[in-house]
N, C-alpha and C positions, 0 to 999 in steps of 0.2 A: 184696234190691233195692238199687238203687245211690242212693246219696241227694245224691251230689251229680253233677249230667251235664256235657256236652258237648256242644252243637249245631254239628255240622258241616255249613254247606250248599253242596251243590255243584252252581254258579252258571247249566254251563248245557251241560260235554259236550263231544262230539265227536260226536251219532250225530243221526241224518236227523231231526230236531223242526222246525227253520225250516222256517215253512210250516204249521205245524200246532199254532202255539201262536201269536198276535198277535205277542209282547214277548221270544223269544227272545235272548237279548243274540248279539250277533256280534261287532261294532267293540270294541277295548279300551276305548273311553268306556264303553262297556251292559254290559262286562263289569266292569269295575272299578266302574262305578256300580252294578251287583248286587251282587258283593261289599260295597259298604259299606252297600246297605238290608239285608244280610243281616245284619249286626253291625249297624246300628243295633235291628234286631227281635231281638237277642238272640244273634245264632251266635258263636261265640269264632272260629271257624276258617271260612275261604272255601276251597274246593277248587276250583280250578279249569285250564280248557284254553285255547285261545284256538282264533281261528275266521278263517277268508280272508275279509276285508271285502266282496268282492266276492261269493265265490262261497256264503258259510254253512258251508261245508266247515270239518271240523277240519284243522288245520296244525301244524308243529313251527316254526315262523317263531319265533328267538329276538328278532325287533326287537318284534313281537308281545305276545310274554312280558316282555318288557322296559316296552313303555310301558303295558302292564296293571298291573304290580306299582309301577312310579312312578305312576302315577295316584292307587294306593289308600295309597300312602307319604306321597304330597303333599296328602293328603286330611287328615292324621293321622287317623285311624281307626283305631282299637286293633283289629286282628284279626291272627290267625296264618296268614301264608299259606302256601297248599298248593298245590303245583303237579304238577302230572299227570306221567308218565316214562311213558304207557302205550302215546303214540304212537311210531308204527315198528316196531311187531309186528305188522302183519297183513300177511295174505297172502289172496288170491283164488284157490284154483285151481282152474285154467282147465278146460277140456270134459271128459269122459271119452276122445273122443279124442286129445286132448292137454295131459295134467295139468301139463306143465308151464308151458303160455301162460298165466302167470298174469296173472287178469283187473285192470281199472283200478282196483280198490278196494285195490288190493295196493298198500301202505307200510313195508316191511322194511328197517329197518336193525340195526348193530350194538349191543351193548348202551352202549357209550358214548357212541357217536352221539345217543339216546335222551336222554342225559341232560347234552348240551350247553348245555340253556338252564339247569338246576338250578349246573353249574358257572359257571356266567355271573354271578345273577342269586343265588344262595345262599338259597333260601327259608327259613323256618323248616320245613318239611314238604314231601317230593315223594313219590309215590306209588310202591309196586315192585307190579305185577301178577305175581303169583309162580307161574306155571302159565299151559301150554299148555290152550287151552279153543276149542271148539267154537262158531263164535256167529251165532247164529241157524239158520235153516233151508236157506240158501242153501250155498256152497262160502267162505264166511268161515270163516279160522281164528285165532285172537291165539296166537303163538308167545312161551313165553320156555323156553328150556332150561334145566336145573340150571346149565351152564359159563354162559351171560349172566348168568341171574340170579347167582350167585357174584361175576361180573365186578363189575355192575352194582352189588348190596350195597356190594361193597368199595372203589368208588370212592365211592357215596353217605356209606358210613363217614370216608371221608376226609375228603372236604369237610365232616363236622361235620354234615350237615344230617339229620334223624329219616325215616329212611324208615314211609311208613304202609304195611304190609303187604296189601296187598289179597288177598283169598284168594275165591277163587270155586265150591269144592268141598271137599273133604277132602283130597284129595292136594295140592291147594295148602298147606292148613294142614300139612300135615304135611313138605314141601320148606320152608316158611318154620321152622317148628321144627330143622330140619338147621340150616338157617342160624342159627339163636338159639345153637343146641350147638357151633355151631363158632365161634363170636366174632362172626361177622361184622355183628351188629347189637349195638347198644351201649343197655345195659339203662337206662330199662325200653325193652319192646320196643313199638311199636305196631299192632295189629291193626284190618283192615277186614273185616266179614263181608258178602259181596256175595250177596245174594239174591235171585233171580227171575229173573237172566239168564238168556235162554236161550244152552247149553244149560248152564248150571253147576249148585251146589244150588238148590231151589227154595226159596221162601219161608214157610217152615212154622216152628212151634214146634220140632217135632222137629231140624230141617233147623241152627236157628241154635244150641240144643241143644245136638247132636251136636260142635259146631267148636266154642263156648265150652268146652268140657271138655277139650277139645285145646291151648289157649289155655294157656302157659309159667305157672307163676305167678310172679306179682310184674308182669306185663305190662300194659297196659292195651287195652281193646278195646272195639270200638263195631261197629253192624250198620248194613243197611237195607235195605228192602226196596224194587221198583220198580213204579210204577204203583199203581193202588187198595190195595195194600198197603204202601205207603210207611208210613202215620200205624198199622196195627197193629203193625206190625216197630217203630217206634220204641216203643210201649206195651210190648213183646215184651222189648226191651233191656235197657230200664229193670228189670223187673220178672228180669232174668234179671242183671243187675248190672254192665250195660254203658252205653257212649254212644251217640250216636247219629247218624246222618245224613239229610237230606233234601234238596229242591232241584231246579231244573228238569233236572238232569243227569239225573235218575231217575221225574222225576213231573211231569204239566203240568199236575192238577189240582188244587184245592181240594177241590171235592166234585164230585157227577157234572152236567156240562153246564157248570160256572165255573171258567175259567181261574186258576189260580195263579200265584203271583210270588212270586220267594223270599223276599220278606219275608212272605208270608202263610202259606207255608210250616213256616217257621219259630217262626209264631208261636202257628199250630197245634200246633208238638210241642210250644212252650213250653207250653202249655196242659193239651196231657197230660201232659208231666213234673211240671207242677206238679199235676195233678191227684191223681195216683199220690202226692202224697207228697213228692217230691224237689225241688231245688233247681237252676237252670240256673247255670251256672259263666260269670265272666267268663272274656277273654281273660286276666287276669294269673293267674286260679286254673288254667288252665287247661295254661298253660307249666307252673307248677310239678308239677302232674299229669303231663304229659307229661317233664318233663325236661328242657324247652326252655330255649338260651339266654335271657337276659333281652332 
């Protein structure tokens, strides 16, 4: 069991919630002011996207990204920011008659392009979605190839900044391990274990299991799971000897029929880490866990 954690919470996404949750953040003010009741409730790390003021849509807008992370700078607020690379891999396609009119949800660029606002803006943490995945039920697919991701890695390496591995299956974790073996992540390594998406692993004991064991040693790693399983997958981590994540990115509830915030979120898992046993880590323990500059 892990005795001392991690609370990651991630703030609020890029997928179809506004509208379906009162307090969504959208504008960089609600996002960066989520980020900081998130670290005020205990998270070390804010992961997060930004969103079109207007439309609730996610965006790749580096002005965006920019007055999000000065907001929470000029706030002082001790948390490590994590900023998403995940936008610019989808794709929509189009009819069976014509697979290649790809539809308006389609956001493809290249893998540098992706990670224009991380060069910009140099977080302490930007996100690598490491595998090609199926998402949802409709003709969505999030594309990354082994050549981007490589690309991708190696310029994240460059710029110094911790990529956190996202892995949404087994063959993710196991293309993220290529990359561990081949230099291109700079040890320790960081792992995310994304549970419940559809269509990737689902959200099972077995499921987070199977990928911690896959997991480099000497690396560090954290799960979560989405929707009403968010708060077991963190009990799950813990006790499996990992971090953890939570947050409107993945869950709009509290409990069933009350709205969540990610302070409450948060203070929920704080609750079951400490329940279990363990202890929640600041942000300063936290760098040093991870490896991070100071």
């Amino acid at each position: 069991m892990k005795k001392n954690v991690i609370i990651s919470c991630a703030v609020t996404g890029a997928g179809d919630t506004v509208g379906k949750h009162p307090d969504i953040p959208v504008t960089p003010e609600q996002i960066a002011s989520a980020a900081i009741e998130a670290a005020n409730a205990g998270a070390a790390i804010a992961h997060m996207h930004v969103r079109d003021p207007e439309t609730g849509k996610g965006t790749r807008d580096n002005e965006l990204y920019k007055e999000v992370v000065s907001r929470i700078k000029d706030s002082g607020t001790d948390v490590i920011i994590n900023l998403t690379s995940g936008m610019g891999g989808d794709i929509e396609i189009g009819p069976e008659d014509n697979l290649f009119e790809f539809g308006p949800n389609t956001d493809f660029v290249n893998a540098i392009e992706r990670l224009s606002h991380v060069e910009e803006l140099l977080p302490d943490i930007c996100s690598l979605d490491c595998g090609t995945l199926n998402f949802g039920d409709g003709n969505m697919i999030y594309v990354g190839t082994p050549q981007q991701l490589r690309i991708g890695a190696k310029k994240i390496q460059d710029l110094g900044v911790k990529p956190e591995l996202e892995v949404f299956d087994t063959g993710h974790m196991w293309f993220a391990n290529k990359m561990h073996e081949e230099g291109l992540l700079d040890k320790p390594a960081l792992y995310q274990i994304c549970l419940g998406i559809p269509y990737g692993a689902p959200a099972s004991t077995a499921s987070m299991k199977n990928m911690v064991d896959m997991v480099p040693e000497g690396s560090n790693w954290a799960a979560f799971g989405i929707g009403a399983l968010q708060m077991p997958m963190v009990a799950q981590a813990v006790l499996l000897g990992g971090h953890v994540r939570v947050g409107l990115e993945d869950n709009l509830y509290l409990e069933k029929g009350v709205y969540a915030s990610n302070g409450s979120l948060v203070e929920k898992a704080t609750s079951i880490i400490n329940n279990l046993g363990a202890n929640v880590m600041t942000p300063k323990e936290a760098r040093i866990e991870l490896g991070l500059k100071s």
